[in-house]
C-alpha positions, 0 to 999 in steps of 0.5 A: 056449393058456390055459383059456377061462372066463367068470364074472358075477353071478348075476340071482337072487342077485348071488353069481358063477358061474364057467363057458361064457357059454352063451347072451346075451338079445337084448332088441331094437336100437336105432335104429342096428340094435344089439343090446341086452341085460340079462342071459346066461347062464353053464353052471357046470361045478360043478352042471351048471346054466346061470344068467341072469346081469347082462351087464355083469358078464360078464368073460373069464378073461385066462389069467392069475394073480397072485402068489398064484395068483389068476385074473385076470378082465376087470373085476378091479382089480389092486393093485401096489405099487413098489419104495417100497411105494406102492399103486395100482389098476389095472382089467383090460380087453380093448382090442381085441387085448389085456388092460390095466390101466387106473390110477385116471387113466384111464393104460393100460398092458400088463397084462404089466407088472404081473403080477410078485411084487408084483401081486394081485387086490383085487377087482372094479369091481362089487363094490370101485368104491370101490379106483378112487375109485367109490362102494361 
């Protein structure tokens, strides 16, 4: 079992706020009957205070963490250097079943396999677009 643990960018400030996804908007659905929506909420454990935060930023904590003791989230680009000190970045997403890394090609692989002592987190596809080939 690993701590359960949600984190988004605050709708107020776009600081992050860590804690329970408490509550999601539903804003209305679509012609299909699909539920769509802008904005959650997240009850940040620090201040006992719950924050309307930006939905497409909400990522899961994947119970994981990187060389330095990072928590790796949904949506966190990871960096991962070979033998030959070659960098690459690789986002982290939730494909069904399980967490993996997804490389600036579109390549997926087990998120397993790069959590070892040459693996970090360099930041997230909102904040980093730009480790992917994204505008920043």
């Amino acid at each position: 079992m690993h701590e359960i643990l949600f984190r988004g960018k605050r709708f107020d400030n776009s600081r992050w706020v860590y804690g329970y996804l408490s509550f999601i908007y539903v804003d209305g659905k679509n012609q299909d009957g699909f539920i769509y929506t802008n904005k959650a909420q997240i009850y940040s454990q620090e201040d006992c205070r719950s924050y309307d935060v930006l939905t497409e930023t909400v990522g899961q904590f994947t119970g994981l963490t990187d060389k330095n003791g990072t928590k790796i989230f949904e949506h966190d680009i990871m960096n991962f250097c070979d033998d030959d000190g070659e960098k690459s970045y690789y986002k982290i997403e939730w494909n069904s079943y399980k967490w993996i890394a997804i490389d600036e090609d579109g390549n997926v692989d087990d998120l397993d396999k790069f959590l070892c002592d040459m693996s970090a987190v360099a930041g997230n596809i909102f904040d980093n677009p730009e480790l992917l080939g994204g505008e920043s």
